[in-house]
N, C-alpha and C positions, 0 to 999 in steps of 0.2 A: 773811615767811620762806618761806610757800610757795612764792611766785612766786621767790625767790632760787633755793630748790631746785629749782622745775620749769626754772632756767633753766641752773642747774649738771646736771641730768640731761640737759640737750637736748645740751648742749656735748657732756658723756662718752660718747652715744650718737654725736655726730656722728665722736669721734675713734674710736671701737671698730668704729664701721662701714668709716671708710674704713680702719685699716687691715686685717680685713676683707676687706673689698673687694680690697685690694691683693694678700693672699695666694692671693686666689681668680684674679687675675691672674696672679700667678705658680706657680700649681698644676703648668701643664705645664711649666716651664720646669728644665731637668736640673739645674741650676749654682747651688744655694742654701746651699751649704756649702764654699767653695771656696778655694784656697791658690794664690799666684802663685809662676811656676815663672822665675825674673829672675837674669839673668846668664850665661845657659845660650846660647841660640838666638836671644838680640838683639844678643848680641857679636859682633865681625866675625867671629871664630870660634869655635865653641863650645869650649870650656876656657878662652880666653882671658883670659875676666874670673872667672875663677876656679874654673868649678862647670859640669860635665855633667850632662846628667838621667841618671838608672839608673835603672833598672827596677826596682829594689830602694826604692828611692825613692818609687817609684810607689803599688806595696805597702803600703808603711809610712802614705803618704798616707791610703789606701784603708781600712788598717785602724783609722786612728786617728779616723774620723768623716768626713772632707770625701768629698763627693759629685764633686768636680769640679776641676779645675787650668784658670788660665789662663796659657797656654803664649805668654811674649813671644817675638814672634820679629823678626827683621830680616832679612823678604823683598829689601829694596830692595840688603842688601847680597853675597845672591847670584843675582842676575839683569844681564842683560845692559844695559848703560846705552843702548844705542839700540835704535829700533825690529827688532822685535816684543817688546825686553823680557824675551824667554826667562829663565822660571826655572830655575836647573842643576839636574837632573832629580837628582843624585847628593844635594843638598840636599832635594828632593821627599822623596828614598826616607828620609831621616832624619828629615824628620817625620812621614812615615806612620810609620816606626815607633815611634818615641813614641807618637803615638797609637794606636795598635795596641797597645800596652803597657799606656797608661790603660785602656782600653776591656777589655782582658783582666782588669783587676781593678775594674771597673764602676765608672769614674770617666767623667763629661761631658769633652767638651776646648774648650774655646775657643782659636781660634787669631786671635791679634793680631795687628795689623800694629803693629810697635811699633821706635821709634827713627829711623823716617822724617825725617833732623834737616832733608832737602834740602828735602820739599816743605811745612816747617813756614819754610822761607828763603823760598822764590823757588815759591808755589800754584801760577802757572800755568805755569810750567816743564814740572813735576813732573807736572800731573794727569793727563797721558793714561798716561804709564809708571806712577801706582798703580792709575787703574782698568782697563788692560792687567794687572798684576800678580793684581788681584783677580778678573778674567773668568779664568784661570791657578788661580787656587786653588778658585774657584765649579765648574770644569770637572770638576777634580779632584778636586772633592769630594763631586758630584752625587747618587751614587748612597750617600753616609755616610750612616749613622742620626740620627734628629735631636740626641742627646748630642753633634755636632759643630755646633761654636756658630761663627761668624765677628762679628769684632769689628772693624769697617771703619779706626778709624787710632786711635790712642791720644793722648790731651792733644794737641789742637790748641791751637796757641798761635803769639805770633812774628807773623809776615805773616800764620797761615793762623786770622784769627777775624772775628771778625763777619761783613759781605755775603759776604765772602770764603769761609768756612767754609760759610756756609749754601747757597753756590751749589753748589760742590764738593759737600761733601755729599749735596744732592738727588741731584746727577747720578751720583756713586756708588753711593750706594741706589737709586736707578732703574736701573742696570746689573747688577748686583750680582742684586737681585730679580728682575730678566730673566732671570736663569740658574736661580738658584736660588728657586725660589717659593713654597714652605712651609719652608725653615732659618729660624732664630732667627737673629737679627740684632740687633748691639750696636752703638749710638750713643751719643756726649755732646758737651755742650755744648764752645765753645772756652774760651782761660783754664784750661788745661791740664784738663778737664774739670771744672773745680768748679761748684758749686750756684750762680754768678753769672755762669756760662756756659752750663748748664742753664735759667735763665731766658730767656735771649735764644733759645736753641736752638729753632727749630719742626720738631718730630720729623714726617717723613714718614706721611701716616697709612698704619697699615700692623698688622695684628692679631700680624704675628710679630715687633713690633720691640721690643728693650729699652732702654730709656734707663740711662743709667749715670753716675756721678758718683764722684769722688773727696775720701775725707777726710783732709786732715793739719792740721787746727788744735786746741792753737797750732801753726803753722811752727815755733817757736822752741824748743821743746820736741820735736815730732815730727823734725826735721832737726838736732836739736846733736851736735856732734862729727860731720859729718858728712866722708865723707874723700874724695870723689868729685868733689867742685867748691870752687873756694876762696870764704870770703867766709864758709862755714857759722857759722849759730851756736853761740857758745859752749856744750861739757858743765856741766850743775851745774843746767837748768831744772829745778824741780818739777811736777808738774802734780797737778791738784784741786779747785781752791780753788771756791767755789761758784757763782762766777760763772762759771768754764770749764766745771763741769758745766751750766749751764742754757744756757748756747751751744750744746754739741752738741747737748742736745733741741731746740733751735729751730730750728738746722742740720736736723737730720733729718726734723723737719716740715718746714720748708722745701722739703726737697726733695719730700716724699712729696706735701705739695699741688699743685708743679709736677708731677708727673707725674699727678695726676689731673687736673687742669687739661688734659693735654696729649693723656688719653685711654689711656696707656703707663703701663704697670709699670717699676719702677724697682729699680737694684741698683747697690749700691755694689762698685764693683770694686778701689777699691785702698783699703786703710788701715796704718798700721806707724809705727814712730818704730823711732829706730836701736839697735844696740847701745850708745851712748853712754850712752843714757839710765837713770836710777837706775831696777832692776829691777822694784819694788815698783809705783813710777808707771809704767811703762811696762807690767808686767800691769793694773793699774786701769783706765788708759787704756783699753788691747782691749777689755775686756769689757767695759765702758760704750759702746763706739763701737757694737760689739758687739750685746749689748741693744738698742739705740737702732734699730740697723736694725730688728733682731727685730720691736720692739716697733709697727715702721712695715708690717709684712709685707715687708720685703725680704730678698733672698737678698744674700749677701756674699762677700767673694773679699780676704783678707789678705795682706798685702804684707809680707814675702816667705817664699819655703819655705826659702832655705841663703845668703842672701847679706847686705847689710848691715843688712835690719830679719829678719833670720830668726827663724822659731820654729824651726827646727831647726838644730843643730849638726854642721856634717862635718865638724868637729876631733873632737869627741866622739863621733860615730856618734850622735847622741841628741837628742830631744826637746827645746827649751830647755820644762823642765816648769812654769813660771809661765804663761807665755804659750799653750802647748795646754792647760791648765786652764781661760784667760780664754776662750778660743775657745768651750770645750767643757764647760755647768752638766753637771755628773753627773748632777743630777734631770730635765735634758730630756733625755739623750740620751746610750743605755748605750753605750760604745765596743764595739766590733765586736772589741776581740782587747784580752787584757793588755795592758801595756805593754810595748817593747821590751827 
């Protein structure tokens, strides 16, 4: 019996340390409480897909606990398609001031490049006009504080994964960090960034880099009823049952071993299941996924703030309040203002 428990204590100490460890990596990192800002500034135009950022938004964000917004955006679709790539400057001044806006109510910003669908087609097309685009935002952003986070392309996937990714990748992290030499810097695996693209992924060594990963399983449950692309799975999944709860914990070990394996702190950047989903399971889900990062020292970034997995409602001006409660245990952490 001794030896069973001196070997169950070795275990708990190993898992208490690395994560640990991991928090102690992520100490300086701004973006540990964060809320994805999607539909706004990846659309071809912003309103189009349904939803502006406001300032009031921003606010709201700020007050209700998250630290930070990652702000999708789709550079590629206003910049010039042949060389030099020119960003339209009149685009530039609308995300500075977004960011400007966060920053005024002391939120991080991570700026994505996100929706890139051409150079997830046809890599090597594509690569000199993203890493053209991103020596463009690196210039631009020289002189920001470090709560401005760059987050090199979102869910590689399509043509752009494995040798392919990993070559690309270097060469943009190695450009990228030529400009910019102490910013935080956000990568993940190809496989639209999930933990089995995370594995194959060899992160640049690099002290400012984040690795980053993506959770929606089940698929089928996280994506039903979904209205964006045809083929979704049907509404009416449950979610719970005990075997999906010990998948996530092992997903999220998973991942947090690959990232000490790799030397990097690690942060889940998107997680959500849609409005489809029965409300009950869909707040359980969060805060189990939730916890699970917590529990690994990772900072997290929830998918989405107004659009089809929102915790917030702009029909309602309001809160969807199951879902900011999953986010946010009242015992860890007083919100900063009433409720709205």
């Amino acid at each position: 019996m001794r030896c069973q428990n001196s070997i169950l204590t070795g275990l708990l100490l190993a898992l208490l340390t690395g994560a640990t460890t991991a928090r102690a990596q992520n100490s300086a990192f701004p973006a540990m409480r964060c809320v994805n800002l999607a539909n706004a500034l990846n659309a071809p135009k912003e309103g189009e897909w349904g939803y502006v950022i406001r300032e009031k938004d921003l606010q709201r964000i700020s007050l209700a606990g998250f630290d930070s917004v990652r702000v999708l955006i789709a550079w590629n679709e206003h910049a010039q398609k042949t060389a030099p790539y020119t960003i339209d400057p009149a685009f530039f001044a609308r995300i500075d001031e977004v960011v400007g806006q966060a920053q005024h109510y002391g939120l991080a910003v991570i700026l994505d490049m996100h929706n890139y669908e051409e150079v997830y087609a046809e890599p090597a097309k594509h690569e000199a006009r993203l890493i053209a685009l991103w020596e463009q935002i690196a210039r631009h952003y020289a002189e920001a504080p470090d709560s401005i986070i760059f987050e090199l392309l979102n869910e590689p996937k399509d043509a752009l994964q494995g040798a392919v990714w990993q070559g690309l990748a270097d060469r943009l992290h190695a450009r990228v960090r030529t400009l910019a030499p102490k910013r935080w810097i956000i990568m993940g695996g190809d496989n639209w960034n999930s933990t089995n693209g995370m594995e194959r992924f060899i992160a640049p060594k690099d002290p400012r880099l984040m690795l980053t990963f993506h959770y929606y399983d089940p698929y089928k449950f996280t994506h039903q009823g979904a209205t964006w692309f045809e083929g979704a799975p049907p509404a009416g999944r449950p979610w719970g049952s005990r075997i999906e709860r010990r998948h996530l914990k092992r997903e999220f070990a998973r991942a947090a071993a690959l990232a000490r394996a790799s030397g990097h702190p690690v942060w889940l950047g998107e997680f959500g299941a849609t409005k489809a989903t029965n409300m009950q399971d869909r707040a359980d889900w969060t805060r189990q996924v939730r916890r699970a990062a917590e529990a690994q020292g990772m900072g997290w970034c929830a998918f989405d703030f107004a659009a089809e997995f929102g915790v917030f409602s702009p029909e309602r001006e309001n809160w969807v309040w199951p879902l900011r409660r999953a986010l946010f245990d009242q015992s860890a952490l007083a919100l900063r203002a009433s409720p709205d």
